[in-house]
Every structure is written in structure tokens, then in C-alpha cells.
C-alpha atoms as one frame of an Amber mdcrd trajectory, in Angstrom:
protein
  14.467   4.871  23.543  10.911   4.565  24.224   9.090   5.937  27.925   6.020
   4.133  28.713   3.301   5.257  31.101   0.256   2.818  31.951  -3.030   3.550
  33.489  -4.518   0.448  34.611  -8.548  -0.101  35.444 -10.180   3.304  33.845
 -13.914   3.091  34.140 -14.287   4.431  31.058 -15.474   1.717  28.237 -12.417
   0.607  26.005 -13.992   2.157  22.804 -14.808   5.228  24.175 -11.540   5.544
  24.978  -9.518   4.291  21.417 -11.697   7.344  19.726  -9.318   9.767  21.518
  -6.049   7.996  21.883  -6.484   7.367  17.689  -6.592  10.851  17.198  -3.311
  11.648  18.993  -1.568   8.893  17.928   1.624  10.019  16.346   1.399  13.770
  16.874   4.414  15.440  18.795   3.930  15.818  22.506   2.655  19.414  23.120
   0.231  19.343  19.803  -1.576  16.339  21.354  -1.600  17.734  24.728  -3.345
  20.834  23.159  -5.638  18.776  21.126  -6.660  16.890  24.497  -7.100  20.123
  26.572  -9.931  21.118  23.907 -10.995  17.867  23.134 -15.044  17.598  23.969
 -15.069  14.061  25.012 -14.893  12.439  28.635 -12.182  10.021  28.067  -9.546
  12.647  27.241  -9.152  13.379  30.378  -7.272  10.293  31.606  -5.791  10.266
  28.617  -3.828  13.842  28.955  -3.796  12.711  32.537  -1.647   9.820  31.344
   0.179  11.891  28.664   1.723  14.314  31.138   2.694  11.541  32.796   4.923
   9.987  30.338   5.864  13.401  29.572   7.464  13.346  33.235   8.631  10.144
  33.296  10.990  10.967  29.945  12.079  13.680  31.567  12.845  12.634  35.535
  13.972   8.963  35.029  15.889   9.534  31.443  16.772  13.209  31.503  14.892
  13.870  27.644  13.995  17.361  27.233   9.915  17.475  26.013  10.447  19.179
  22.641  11.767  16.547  20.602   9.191  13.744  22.036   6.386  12.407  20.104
   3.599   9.600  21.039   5.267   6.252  18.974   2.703   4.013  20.471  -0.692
   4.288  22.146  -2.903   1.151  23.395  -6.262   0.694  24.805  -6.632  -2.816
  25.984  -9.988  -3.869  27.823  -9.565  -4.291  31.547 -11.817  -5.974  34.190
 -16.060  -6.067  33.533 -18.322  -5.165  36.026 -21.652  -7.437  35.440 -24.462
  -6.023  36.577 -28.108  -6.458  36.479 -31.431  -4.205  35.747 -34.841  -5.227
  35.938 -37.207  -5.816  33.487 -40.864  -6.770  32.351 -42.383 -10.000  33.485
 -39.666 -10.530  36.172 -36.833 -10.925  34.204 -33.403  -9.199  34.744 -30.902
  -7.888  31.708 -27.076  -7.843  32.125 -25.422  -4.643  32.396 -21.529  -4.517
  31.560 -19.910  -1.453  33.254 -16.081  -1.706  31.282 -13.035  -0.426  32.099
  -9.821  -0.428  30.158  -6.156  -0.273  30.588  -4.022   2.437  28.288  -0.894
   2.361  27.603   1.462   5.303  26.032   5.260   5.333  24.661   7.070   8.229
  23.746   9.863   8.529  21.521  12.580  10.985  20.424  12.508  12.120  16.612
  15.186  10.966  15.042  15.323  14.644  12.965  12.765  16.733  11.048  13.162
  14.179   7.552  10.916  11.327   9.247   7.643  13.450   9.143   8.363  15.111
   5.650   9.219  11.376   4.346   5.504  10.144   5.550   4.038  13.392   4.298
   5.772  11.791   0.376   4.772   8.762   0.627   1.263   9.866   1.415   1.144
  11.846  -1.251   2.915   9.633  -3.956   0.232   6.942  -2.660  -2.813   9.519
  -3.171  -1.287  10.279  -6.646  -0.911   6.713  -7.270  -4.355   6.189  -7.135
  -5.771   9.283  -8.918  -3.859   7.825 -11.863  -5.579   4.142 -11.426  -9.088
   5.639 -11.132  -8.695   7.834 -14.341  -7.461   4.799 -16.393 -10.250   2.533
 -14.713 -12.497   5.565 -15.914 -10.634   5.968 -19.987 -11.356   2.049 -20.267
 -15.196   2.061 -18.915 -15.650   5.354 -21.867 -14.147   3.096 -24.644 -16.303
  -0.060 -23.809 -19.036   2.216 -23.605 -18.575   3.887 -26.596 -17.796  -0.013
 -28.264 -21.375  -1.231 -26.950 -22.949   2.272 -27.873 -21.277   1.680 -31.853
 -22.626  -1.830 -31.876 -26.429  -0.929 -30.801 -26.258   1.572 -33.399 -25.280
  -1.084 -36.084 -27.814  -3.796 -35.030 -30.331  -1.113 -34.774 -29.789   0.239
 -38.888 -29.729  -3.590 -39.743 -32.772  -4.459 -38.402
């Protein structure tokens, strides 16, 4: 079951704002709650702000205890512009755009402690994966170097 929690019309600029919801993205509720609390940036305010509200939400309207709750989805979507104009040289005017942006946050029950350790593999196999393709893409640039190296060295006794 997933809780949402929407906060509609932040005047905070939409990519100001995915910088911090990225980094939470995933983590279990009271690690990203920590990481927002400490988190030097202006838009992780509404963001925790938000956050503890879902957290509430999954716990008054479908009786979920906190613990087990981690953020499944996160969304920054752009909301309403503001245009506005600033003067310039020579009597002309430049457009301003004053953003805001709507965020959205689901929560979601693990469904036990083998999800995380089965990402955590396949990370790893995948990282391993490609440590071996590298050092074969590196063995067959050595031998066609070596091959073009022999060949100079041939041309150059013949001539």
C-alpha cells in the first residue's frame, strides 16, 4: 500500500527542489528525515515539511507503524510561473520567471530486510560486470599495440 502526501504551489524553483528530493529518494523514513534536518539547502525544508506529513498520514488514516516505511516514490513537477519584468538599458525590459513546483511523496512498507540486500547484489554484480569488460577492452588495446609496435620494427630493419 502506498501513502501519498502532495504539496501543491512551493515557490521554490522545480530544480532546486529535485536536488533534494533525489537524494532521499529510496532511503527508509527516519534516515531521510535526518538527512533533511542537516541538509544545507533551502528547499529541504518543504520537503521534510512534506515528509512528516506522509509520515502522519500512514500512520492516522492506515494505522502503519513508521519503522518499516520507506520513500517508494518522490516527484517534483513544475507548478504555476510568475512572469515578471526588470528594467534594462536603452528602455527595454527582461522577463523574470519566479517558479514554483508541486511535490509529491509515497511511502511504502518493506516487504522484509532481502529487498535492500538484493539491490545492494545486483549493484555489485553490475560494478563487477564492468571491471571485467574494461580489463578485456584494455588486454586487446596491449596486443594491437604490441602488433603495430612488431610491425614498425620490421619495416624499420627493412628499410
Amino acid at each position: 500500500m502506498e501513502v501519498l502526501a502532495h504539496a501543491r504551489h512551493i515557490r521554490i524553483s522545480p530544480r532546486k527542489v529535485r536536488l533534494v528530493v533525489d537524494l532521499v529518494r529510496g532511503m527508509d523514513v527516519e534516515k531521510a528525515a535526518a538527512q533533511l534536518r542537516f541538509y544545507r539547502k533551502d528547499a529541504a525544508r518543504p520537503v521534510l515539511k512534506l515528509l512528516m506529513s506522509a509520515i502522519a498520514n500512514a500512520e492516522h488514516n492506515f494505522k502503519i507503524a513508521p519503522g518499516g516505511l520507506f520513500i517508494s516514490k518522490a516527484t517534483v513537477d513544475g507548478g504555476p510561473v510568475l512572469k515578471r519584468w526588470r528594467a534594462r538599458a536603452f528602455g527595454r525590459a527582461a522577463g523574470i520567471k519566479k517558479r514554483s513546483c508541486h511535490i509529491t511523496i509515497g511511502l511504502s512498507e518493506r516487504s522484509g530486510a532481502a529487498a535492500p540486500a538484493a539491490v545492494a547484489s545486483a549493484v555489485v554484480a553490475k560494478k563487477a560486470d564492468a571491471k571485467e569488460a574494461a580489463s578485456a577492452a584494455k588486454s586487446v588495446a596491449k596486443k594491437s599495440t604490441a602488433k603495430k609496435s612488431a610491425a614498425s620494427k620490421s619495416k624499420s630493419k627493412t628499410a
